[in-house]
PyMOL Python script that loads the backbone (N, CA, C, O; Angstrom):
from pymol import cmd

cmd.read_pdbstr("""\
ATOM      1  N   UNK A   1       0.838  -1.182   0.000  1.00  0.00           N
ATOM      2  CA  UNK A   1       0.000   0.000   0.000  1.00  0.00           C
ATOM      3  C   UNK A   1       0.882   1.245   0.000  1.00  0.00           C
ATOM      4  O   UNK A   1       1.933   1.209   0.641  1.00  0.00           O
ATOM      5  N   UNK A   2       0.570   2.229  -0.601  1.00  0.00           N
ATOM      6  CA  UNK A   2       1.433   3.662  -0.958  1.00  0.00           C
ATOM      7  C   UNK A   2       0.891   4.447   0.305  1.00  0.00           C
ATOM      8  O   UNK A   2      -0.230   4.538   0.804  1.00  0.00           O
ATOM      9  N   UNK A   3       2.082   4.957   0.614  1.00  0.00           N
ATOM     10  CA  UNK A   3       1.381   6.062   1.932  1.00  0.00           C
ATOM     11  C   UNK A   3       1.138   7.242   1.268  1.00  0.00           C
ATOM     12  O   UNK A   3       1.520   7.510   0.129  1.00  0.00           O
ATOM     13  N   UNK A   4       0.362   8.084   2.155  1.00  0.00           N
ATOM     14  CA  UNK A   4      -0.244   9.134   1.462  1.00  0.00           C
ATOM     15  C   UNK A   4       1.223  10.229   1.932  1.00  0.00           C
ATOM     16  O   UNK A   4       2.258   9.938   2.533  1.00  0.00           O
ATOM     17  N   UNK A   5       0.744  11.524   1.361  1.00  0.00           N
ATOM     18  CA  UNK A   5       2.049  12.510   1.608  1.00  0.00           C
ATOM     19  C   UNK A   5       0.901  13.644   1.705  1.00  0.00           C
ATOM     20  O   UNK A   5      -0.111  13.885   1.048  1.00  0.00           O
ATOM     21  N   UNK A   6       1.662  14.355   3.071  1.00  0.00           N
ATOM     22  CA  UNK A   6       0.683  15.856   2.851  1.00  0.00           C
ATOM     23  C   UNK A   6       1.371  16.501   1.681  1.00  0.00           C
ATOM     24  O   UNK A   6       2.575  16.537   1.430  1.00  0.00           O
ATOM     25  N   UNK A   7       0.165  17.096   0.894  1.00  0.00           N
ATOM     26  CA  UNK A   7       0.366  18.344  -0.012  1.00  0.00           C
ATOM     27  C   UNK A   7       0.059  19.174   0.001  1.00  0.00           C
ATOM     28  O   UNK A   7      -0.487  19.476   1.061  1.00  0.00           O
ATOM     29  N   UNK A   8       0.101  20.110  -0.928  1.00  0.00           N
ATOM     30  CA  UNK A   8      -1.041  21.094  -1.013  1.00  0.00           C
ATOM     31  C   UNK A   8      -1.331  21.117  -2.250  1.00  0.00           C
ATOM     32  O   UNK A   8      -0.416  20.764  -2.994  1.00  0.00           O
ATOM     33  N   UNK A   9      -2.717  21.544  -2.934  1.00  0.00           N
ATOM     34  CA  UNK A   9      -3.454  21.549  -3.641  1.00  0.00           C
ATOM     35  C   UNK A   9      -3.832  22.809  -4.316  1.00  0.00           C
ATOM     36  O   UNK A   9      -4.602  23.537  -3.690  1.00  0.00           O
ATOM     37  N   UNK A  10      -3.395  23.229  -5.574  1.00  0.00           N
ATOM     38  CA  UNK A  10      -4.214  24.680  -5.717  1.00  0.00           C
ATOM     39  C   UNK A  10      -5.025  24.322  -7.114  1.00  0.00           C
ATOM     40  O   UNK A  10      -4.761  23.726  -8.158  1.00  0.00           O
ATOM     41  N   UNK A  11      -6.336  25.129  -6.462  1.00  0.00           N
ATOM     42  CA  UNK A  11      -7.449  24.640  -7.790  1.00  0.00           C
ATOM     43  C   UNK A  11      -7.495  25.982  -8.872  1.00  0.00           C
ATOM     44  O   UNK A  11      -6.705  26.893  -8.624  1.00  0.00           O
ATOM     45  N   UNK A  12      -7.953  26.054  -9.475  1.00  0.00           N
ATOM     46  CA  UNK A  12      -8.414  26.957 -10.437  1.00  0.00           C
ATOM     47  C   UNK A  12      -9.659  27.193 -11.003  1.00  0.00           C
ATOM     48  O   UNK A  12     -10.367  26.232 -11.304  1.00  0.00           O
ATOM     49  N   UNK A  13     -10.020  28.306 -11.186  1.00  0.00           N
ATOM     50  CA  UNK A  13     -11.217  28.520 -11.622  1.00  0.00           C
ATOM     51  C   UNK A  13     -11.412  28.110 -13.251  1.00  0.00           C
ATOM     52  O   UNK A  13     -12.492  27.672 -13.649  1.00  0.00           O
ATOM     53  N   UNK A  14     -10.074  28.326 -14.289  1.00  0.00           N
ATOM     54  CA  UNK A  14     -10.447  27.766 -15.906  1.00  0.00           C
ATOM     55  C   UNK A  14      -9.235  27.376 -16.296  1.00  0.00           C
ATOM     56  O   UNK A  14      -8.206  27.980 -15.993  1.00  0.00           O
ATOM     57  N   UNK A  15      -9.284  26.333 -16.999  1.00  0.00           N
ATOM     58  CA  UNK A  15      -8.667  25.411 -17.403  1.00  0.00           C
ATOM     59  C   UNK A  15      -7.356  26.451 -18.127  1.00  0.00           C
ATOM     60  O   UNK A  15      -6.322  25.797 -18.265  1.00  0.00           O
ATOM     61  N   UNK A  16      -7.256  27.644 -18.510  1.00  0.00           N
ATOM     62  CA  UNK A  16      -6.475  28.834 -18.954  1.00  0.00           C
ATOM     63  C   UNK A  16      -5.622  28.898 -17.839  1.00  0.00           C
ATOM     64  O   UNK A  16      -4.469  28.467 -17.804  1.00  0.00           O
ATOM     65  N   UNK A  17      -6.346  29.555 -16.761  1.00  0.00           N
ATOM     66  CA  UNK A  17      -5.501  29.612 -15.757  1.00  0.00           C
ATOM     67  C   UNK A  17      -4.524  28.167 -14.967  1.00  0.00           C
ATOM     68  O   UNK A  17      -3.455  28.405 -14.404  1.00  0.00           O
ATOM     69  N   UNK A  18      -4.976  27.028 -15.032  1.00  0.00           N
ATOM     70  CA  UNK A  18      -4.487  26.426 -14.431  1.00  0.00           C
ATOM     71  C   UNK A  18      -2.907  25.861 -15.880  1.00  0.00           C
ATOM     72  O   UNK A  18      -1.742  25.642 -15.549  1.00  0.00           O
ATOM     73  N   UNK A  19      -3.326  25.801 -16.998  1.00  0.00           N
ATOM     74  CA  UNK A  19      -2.302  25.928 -18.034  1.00  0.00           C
ATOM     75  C   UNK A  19      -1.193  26.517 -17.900  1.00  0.00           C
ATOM     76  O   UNK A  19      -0.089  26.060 -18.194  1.00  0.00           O
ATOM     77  N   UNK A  20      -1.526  27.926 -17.290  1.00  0.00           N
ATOM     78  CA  UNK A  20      -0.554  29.200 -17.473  1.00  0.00           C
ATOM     79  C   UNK A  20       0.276  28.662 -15.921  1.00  0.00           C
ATOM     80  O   UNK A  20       1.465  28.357 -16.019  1.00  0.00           O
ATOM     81  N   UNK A  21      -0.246  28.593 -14.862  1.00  0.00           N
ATOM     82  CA  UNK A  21       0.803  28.049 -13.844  1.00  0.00           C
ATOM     83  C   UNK A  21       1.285  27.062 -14.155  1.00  0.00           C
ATOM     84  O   UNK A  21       2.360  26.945 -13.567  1.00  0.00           O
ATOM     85  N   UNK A  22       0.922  25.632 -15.254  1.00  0.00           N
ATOM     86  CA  UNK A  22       1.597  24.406 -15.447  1.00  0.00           C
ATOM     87  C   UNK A  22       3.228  25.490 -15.956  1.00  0.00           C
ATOM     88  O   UNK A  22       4.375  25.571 -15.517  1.00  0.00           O
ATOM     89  N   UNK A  23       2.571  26.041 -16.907  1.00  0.00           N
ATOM     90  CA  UNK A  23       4.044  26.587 -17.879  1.00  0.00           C
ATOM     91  C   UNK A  23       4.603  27.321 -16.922  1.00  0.00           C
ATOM     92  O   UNK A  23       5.821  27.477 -17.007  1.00  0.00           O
ATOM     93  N   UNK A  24       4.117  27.746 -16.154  1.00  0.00           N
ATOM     94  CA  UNK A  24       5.219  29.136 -15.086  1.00  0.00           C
ATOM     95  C   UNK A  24       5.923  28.059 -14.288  1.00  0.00           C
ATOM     96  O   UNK A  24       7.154  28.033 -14.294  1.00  0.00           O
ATOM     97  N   UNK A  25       5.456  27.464 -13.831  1.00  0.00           N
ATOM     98  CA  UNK A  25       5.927  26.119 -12.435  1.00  0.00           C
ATOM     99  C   UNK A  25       6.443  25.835 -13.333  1.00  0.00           C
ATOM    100  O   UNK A  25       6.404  26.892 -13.963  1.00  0.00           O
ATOM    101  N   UNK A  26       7.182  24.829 -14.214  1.00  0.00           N
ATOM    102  CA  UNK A  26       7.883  23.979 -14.743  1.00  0.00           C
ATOM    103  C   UNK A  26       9.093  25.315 -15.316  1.00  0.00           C
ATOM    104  O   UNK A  26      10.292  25.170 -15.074  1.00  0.00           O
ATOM    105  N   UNK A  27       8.656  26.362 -15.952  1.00  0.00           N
ATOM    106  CA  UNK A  27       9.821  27.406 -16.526  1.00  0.00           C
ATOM    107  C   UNK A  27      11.130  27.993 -15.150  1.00  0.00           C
ATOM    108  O   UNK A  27      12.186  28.605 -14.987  1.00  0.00           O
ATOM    109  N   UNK A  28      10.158  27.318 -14.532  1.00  0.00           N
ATOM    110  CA  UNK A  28      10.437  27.798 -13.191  1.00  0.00           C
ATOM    111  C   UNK A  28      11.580  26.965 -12.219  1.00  0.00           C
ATOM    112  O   UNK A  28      12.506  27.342 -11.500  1.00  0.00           O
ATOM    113  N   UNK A  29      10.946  25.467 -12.630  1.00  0.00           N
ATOM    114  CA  UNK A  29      11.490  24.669 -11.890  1.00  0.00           C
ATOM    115  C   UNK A  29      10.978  24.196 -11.058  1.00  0.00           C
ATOM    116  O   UNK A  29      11.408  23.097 -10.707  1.00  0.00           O
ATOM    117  N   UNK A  30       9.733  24.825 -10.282  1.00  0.00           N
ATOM    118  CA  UNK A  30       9.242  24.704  -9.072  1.00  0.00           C
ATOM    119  C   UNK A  30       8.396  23.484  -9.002  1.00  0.00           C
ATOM    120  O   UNK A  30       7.615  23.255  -9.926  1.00  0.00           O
ATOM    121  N   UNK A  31       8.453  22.976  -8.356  1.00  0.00           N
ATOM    122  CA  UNK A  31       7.763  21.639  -7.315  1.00  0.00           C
ATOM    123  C   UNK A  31       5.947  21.283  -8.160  1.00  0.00           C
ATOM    124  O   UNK A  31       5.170  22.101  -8.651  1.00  0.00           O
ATOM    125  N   UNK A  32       5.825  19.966  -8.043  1.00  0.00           N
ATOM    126  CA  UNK A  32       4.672  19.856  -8.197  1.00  0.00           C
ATOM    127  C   UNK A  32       4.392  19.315  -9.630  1.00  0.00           C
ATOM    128  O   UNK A  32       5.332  19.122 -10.401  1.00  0.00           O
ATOM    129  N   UNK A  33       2.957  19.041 -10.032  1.00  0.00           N
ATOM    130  CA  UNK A  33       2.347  19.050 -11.153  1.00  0.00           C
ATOM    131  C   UNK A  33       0.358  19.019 -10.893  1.00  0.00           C
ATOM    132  O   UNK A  33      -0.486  19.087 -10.000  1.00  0.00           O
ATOM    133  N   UNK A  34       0.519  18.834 -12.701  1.00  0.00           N
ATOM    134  CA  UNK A  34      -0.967  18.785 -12.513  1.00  0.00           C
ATOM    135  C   UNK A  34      -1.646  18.049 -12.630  1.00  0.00           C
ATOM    136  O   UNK A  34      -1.365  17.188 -13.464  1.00  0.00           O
ATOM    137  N   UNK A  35      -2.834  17.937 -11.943  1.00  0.00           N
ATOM    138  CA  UNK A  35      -3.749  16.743 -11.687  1.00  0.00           C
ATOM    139  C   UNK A  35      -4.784  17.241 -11.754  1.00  0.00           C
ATOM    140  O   UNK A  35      -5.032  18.446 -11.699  1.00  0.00           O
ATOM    141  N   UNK A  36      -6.021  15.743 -11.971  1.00  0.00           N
ATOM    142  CA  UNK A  36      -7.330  16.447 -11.667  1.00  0.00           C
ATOM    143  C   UNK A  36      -7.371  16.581 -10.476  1.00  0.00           C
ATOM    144  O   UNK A  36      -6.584  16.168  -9.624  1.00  0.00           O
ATOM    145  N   UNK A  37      -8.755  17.457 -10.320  1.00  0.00           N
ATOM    146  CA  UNK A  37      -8.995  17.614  -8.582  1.00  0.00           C
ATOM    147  C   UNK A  37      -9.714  16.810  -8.092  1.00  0.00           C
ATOM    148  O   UNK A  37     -10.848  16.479  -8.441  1.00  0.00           O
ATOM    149  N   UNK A  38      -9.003  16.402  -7.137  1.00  0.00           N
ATOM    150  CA  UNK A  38      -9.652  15.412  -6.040  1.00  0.00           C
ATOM    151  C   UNK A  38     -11.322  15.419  -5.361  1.00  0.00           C
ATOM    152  O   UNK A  38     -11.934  16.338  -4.817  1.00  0.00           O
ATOM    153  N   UNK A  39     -11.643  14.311  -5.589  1.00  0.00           N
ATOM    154  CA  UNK A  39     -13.111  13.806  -5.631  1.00  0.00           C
ATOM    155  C   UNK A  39     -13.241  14.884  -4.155  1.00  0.00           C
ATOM    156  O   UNK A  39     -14.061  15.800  -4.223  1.00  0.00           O
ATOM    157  N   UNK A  40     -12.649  14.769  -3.236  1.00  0.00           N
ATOM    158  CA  UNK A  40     -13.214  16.084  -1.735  1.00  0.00           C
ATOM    159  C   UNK A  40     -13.532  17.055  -2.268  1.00  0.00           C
ATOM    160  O   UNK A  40     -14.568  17.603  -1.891  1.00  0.00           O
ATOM    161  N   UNK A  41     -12.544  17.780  -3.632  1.00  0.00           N
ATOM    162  CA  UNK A  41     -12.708  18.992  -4.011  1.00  0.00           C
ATOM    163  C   UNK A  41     -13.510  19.462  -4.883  1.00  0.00           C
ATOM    164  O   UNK A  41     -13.641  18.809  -5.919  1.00  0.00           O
ATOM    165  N   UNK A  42     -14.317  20.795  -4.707  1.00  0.00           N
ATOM    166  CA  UNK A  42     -14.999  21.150  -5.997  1.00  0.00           C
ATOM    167  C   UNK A  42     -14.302  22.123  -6.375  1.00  0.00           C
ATOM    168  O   UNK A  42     -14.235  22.996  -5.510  1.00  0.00           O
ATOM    169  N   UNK A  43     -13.576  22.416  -7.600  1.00  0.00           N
ATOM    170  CA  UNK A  43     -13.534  23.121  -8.132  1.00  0.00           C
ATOM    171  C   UNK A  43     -14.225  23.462  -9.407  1.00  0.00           C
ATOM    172  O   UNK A  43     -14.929  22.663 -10.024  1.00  0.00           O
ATOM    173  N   UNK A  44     -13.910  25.082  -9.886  1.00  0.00           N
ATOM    174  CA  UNK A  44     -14.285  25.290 -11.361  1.00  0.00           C
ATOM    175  C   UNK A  44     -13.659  24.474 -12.572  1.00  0.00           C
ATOM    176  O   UNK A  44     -14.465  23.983 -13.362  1.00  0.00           O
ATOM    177  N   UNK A  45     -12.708  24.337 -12.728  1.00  0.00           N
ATOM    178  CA  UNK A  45     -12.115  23.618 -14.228  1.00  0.00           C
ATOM    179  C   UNK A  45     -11.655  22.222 -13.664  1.00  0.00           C
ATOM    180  O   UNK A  45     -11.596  21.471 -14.637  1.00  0.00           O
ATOM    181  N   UNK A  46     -11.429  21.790 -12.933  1.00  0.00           N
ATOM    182  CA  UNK A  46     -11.331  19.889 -12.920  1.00  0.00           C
ATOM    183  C   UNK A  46      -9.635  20.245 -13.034  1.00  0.00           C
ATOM    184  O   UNK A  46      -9.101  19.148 -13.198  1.00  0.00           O
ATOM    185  N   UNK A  47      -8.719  21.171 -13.018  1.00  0.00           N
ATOM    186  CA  UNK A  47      -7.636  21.083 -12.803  1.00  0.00           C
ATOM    187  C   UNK A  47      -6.825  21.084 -11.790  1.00  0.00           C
ATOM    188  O   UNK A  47      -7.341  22.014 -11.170  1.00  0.00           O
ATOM    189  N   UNK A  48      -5.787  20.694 -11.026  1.00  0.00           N
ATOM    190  CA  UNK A  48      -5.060  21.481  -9.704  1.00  0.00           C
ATOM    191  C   UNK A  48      -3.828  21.434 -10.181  1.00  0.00           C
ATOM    192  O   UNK A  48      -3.493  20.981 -11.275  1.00  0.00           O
ATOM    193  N   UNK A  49      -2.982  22.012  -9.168  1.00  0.00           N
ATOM    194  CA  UNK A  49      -1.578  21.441  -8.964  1.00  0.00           C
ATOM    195  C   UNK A  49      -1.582  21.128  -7.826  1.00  0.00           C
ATOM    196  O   UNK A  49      -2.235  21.659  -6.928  1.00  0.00           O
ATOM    197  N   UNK A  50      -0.570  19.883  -7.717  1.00  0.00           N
ATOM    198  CA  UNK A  50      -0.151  18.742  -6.712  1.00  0.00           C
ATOM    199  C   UNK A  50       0.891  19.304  -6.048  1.00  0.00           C
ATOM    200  O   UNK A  50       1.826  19.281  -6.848  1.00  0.00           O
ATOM    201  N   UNK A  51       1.235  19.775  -5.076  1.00  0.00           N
ATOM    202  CA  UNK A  51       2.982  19.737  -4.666  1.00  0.00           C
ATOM    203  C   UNK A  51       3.188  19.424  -2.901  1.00  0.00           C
ATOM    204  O   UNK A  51       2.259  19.266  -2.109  1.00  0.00           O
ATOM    205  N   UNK A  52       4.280  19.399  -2.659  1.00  0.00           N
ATOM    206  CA  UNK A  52       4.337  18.994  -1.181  1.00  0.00           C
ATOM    207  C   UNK A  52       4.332  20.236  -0.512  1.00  0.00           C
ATOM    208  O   UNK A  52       4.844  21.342  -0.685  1.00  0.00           O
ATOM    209  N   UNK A  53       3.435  19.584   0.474  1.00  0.00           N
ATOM    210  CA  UNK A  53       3.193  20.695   1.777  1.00  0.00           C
ATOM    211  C   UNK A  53       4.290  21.937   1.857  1.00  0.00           C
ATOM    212  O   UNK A  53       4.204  23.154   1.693  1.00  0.00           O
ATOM    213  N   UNK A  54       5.213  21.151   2.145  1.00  0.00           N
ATOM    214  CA  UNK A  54       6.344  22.814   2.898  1.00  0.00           C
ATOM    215  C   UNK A  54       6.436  23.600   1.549  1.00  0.00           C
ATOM    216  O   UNK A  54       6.949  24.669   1.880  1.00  0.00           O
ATOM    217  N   UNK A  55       6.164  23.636  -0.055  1.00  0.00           N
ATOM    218  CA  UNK A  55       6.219  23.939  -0.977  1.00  0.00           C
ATOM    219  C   UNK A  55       5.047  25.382  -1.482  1.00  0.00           C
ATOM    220  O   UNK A  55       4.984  26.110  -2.473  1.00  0.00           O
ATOM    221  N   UNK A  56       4.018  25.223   0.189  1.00  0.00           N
ATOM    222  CA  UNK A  56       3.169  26.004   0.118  1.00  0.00           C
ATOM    223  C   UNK A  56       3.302  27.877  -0.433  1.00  0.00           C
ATOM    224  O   UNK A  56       2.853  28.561  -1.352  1.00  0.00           O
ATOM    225  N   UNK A  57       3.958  28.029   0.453  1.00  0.00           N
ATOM    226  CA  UNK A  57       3.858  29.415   0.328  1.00  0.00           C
ATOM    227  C   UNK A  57       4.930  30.079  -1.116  1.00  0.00           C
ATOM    228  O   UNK A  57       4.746  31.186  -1.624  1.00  0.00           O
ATOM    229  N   UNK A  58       5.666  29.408  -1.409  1.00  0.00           N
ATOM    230  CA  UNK A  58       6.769  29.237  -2.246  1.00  0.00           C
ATOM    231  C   UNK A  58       5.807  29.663  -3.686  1.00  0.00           C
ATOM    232  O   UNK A  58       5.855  30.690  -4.364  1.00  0.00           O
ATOM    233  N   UNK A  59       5.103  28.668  -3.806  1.00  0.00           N
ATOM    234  CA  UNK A  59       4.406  28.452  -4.853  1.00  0.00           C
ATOM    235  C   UNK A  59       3.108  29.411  -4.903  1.00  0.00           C
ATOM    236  O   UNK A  59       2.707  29.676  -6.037  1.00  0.00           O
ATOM    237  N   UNK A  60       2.372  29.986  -3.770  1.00  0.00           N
ATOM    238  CA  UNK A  60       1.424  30.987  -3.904  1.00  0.00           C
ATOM    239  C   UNK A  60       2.142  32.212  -4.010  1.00  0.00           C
ATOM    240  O   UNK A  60       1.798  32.850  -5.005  1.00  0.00           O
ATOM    241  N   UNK A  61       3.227  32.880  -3.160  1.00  0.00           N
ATOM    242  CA  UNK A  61       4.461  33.829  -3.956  1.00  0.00           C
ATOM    243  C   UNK A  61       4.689  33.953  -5.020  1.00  0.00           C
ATOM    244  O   UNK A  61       4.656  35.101  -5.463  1.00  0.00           O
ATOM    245  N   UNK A  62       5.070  32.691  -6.041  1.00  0.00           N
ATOM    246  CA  UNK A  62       5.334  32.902  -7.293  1.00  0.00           C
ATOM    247  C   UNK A  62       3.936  33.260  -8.048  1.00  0.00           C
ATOM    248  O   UNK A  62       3.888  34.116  -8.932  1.00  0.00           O
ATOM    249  N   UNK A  63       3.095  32.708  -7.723  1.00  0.00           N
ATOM    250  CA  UNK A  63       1.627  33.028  -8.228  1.00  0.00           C
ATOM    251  C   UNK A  63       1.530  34.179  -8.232  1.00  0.00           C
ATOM    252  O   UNK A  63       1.486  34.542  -9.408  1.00  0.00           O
ATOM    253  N   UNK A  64       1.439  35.403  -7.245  1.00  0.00           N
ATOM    254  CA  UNK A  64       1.194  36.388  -6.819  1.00  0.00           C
ATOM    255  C   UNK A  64       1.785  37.453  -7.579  1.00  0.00           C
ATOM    256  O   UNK A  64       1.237  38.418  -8.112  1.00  0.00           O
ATOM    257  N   UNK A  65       3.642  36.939  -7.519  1.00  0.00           N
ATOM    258  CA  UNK A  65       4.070  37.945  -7.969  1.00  0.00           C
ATOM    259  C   UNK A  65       4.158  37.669  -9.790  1.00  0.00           C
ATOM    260  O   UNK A  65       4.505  38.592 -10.528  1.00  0.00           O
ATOM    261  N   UNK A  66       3.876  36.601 -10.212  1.00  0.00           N
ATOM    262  CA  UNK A  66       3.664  36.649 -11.920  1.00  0.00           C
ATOM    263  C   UNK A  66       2.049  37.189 -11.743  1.00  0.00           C
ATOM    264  O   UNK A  66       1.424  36.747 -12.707  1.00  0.00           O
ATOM    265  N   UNK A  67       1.529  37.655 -11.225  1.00  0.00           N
ATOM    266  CA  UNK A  67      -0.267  38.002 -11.542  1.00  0.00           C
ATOM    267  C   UNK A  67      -1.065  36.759 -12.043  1.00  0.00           C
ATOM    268  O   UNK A  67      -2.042  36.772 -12.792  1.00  0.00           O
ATOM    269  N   UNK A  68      -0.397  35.595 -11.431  1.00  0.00           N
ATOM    270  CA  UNK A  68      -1.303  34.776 -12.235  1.00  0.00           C
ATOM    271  C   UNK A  68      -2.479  34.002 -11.159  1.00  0.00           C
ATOM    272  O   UNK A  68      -2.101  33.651 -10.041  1.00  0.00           O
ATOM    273  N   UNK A  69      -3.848  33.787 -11.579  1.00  0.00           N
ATOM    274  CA  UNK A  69      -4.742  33.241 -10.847  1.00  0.00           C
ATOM    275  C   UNK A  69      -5.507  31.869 -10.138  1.00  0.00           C
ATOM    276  O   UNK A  69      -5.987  30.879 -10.690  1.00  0.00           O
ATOM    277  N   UNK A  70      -5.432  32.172  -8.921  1.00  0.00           N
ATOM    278  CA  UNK A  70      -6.170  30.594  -8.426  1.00  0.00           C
ATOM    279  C   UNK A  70      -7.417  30.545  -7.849  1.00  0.00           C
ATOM    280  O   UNK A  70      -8.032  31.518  -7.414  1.00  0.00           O
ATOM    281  N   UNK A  71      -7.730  29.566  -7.851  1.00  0.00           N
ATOM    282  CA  UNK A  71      -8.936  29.700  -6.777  1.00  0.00           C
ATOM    283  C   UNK A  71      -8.645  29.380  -5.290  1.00  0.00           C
ATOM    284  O   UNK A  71      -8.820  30.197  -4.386  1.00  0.00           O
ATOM    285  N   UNK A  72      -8.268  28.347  -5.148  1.00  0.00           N
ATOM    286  CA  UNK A  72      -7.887  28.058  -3.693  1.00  0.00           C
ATOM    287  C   UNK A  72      -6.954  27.394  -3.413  1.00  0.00           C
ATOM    288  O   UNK A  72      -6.412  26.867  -4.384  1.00  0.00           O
ATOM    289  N   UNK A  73      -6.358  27.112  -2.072  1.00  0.00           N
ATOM    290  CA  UNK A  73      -5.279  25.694  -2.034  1.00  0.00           C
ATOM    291  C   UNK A  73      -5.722  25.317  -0.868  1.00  0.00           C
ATOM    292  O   UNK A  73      -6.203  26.028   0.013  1.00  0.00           O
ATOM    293  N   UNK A  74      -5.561  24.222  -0.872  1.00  0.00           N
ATOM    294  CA  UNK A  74      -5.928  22.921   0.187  1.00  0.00           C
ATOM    295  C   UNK A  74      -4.694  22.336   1.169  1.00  0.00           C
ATOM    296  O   UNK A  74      -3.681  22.165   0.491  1.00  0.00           O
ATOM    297  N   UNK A  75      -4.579  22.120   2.031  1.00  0.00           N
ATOM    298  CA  UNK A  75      -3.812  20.728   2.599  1.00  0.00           C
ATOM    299  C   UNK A  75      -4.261  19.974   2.930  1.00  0.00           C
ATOM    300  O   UNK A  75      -5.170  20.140   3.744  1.00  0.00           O
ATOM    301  N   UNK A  76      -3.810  18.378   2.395  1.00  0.00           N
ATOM    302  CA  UNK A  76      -4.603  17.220   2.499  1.00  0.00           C
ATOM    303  C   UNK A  76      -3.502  16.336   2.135  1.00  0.00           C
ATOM    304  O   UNK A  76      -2.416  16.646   1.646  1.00  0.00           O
ATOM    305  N   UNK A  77      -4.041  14.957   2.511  1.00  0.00           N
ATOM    306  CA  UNK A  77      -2.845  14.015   2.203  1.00  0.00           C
ATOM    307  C   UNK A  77      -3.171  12.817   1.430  1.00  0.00           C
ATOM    308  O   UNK A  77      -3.971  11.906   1.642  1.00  0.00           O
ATOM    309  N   UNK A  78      -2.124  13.112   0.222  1.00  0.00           N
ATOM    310  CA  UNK A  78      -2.517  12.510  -1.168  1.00  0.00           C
ATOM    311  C   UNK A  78      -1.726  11.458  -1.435  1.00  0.00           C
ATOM    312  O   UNK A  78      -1.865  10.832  -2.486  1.00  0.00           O
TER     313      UNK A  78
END
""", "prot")
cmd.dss("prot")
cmd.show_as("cartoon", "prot")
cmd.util.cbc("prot")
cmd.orient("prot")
């Protein structure tokens, strides 16, 4: 059996937006990928990104300061 790992989760409201962080996160280097969103979660576009917990704030920073948009982030263990 696979153990779970806390992450965090950021959803998006359209499938645009969650695109544009795949390409920023990876140009980037930064942690994570994308997945659908988890059956707990509702989001708008069925997209997230996956990354590990301590990766949190790292990754809403970079969000922030490229202007680019989310809907929410979660911690949960995936």
């Amino acid at each position: 059996m696979r153990l779970k790992e806390d992450c965090v989760v950021i959803t998006f409201a359209s499938t645009t937006d969650a695109m544009a962080a795949e390409l920023f996160f990876n140009k980037k280097a930064l942690s994570g990928r994308l997945i659908p969103v988890p059956t707990s979660i509702t989001a708008g576009c069925g997209m997230a990104w996956k990354a590990p917990a301590e990766d949190r704030d790292v990754l809403l920073a970079a969000l922030s300061c490229e202007g680019l948009r989310y809907d929410k982030d979660y911690h949960m263990p995936l």
